[in-house]
N, C-alpha and C positions, 0 to 999 in steps of 0.2 A: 377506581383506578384499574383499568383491562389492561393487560400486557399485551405487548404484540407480540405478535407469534413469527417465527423464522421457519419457511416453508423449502429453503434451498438447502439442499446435502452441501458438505464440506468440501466436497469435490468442484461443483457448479459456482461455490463462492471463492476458492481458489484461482479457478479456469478467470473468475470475472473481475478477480484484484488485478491476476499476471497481466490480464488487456487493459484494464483501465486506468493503473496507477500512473500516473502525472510523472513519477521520479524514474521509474523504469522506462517510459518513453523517453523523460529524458535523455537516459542512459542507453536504449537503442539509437538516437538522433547521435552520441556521441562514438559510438560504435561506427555507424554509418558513416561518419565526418572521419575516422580512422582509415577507412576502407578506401576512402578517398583523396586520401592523403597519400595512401600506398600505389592509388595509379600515378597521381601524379609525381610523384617520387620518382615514379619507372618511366613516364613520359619522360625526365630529365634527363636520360640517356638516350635519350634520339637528338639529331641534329635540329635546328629550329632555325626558318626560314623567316623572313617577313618583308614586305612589299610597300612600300609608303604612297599615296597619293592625295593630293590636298584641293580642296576648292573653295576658293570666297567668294558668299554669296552677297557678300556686300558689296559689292562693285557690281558696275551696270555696262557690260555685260558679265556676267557670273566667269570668274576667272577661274582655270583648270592647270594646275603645275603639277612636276614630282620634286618632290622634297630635295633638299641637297646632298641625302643621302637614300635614295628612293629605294633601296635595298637593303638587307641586312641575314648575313650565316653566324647562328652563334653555334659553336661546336664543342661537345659534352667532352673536356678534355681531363679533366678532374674525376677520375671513376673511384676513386678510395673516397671523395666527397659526398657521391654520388650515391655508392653504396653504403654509405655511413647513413645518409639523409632516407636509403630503404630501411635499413633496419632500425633504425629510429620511428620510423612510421610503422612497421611491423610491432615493435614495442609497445608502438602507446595504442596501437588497437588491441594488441592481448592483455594490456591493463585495460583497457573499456571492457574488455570483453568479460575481465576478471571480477571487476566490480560489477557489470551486469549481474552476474552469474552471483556475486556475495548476495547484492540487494536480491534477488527472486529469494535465496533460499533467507535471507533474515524475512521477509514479508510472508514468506511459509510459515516458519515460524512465528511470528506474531499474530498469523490467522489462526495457528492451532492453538495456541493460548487463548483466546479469545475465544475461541471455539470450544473450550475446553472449560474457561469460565461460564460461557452462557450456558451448556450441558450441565454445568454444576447447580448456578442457578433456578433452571430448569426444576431439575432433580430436588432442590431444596420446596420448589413451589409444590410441587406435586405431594411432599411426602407434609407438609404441613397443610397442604388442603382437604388434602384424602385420610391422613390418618390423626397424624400429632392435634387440629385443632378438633374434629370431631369427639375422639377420644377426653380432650381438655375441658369442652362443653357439656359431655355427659359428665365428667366427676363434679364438675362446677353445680351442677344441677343436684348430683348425689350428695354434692355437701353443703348444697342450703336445705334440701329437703331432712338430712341429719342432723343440721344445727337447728330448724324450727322443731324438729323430734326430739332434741334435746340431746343426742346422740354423739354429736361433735362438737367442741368448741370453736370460740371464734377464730382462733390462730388458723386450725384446717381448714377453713372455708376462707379466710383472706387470702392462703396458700396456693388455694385451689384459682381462686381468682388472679394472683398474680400469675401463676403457669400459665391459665389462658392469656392473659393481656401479654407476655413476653411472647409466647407462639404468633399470637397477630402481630406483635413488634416482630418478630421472626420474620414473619411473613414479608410485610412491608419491605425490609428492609432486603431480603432476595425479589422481590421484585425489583425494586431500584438498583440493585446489583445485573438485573437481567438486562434492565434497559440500558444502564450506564454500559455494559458490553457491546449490546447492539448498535448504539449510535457510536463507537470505537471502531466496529467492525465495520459500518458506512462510514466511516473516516479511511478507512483500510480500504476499502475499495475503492 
């Protein structure tokens, strides 16, 4: 069982959650659609023209009329509607904008726990590879070589045994902690 190793700084897995999470594009596509809500808001207050012309191409020869009403002025006479329907759209873009801005910083947040978990992790592999089981191994050794000497009883050497066998459960079970964070962290990004 090899762990994998995490070669990216905290910074570069940050930079790579903010671009590629799914719910934050969401949320910039909802920002966007705000923004565009607020021009045309403001288009409201201009006058609005429009020109009719019709043809059926089902008649032989292809017939060409203007409508019976071939023109049409609509005029923005309602300005208290008008400006209610901007600040309305002003509204709900600085709430897109607000939630935007919630989601990056809880998604910060849940990279530095995660990040924080696997440095733990980490740190637990390290100190039970290099110290805790080597050290478990030599007394394990010192205390069969003391109970066939006759030097120790059974109790200390089944002890001895059990230290090391929990250090390797130790072990184990911060690697499976390392990895359950990593595939969290690709979930997070």
């Amino acid at each position: 069982f090899e762990s994998t190793s995490l070669e990216l700084t905290s910074e570069k897995l940050l930079e790579t959650a903010l671009a590629q999470n799914q719910r934050l594009k969401a949320m910039e596509a909802e920002v966007r659609a705000a923004e565009a809500s607020i021009i045309l808001a403001r288009k409201s207050r201009l006058p609005d023209f429009s020109l009719g012309f019709m043809a059926d191409v089902k008649m032989n020869p292809t017939l060409y009329r203007l409508p019976g009403n071939p023109g049409a002025v609509s005029l923005p006479i309602w300005r208290d509607k008008i400006a209610a329907q901007i600040a309305e759209a002003q509204a709900n873009k600085r709430s897109a904008e607000a939630r935007l801005s919630a989601e990056q910083i809880a998604l910060a947040v849940d990279l530095a726990e995660r990040l924080y978990l696997y440095r733990e992790a980490s740190r637990s592999l390290v100190l039970l590879r290099e110290q805790l089981l080597p050290k478990a191994t030599q007394s394990l050794e010192v205390a069969r070589t003391g109970y066939l000497a006759g030097q120790i009883d059974f109790f200390n050497l089944t002890d001895a045994e059990r230290t090391l066998l929990g250090f390797r459960l130790d072990q184990v079970e911060a690697g499976t902690q390392r990895e359950v964070v990593l595939a969290e962290l690709s979930l997070i990004i």
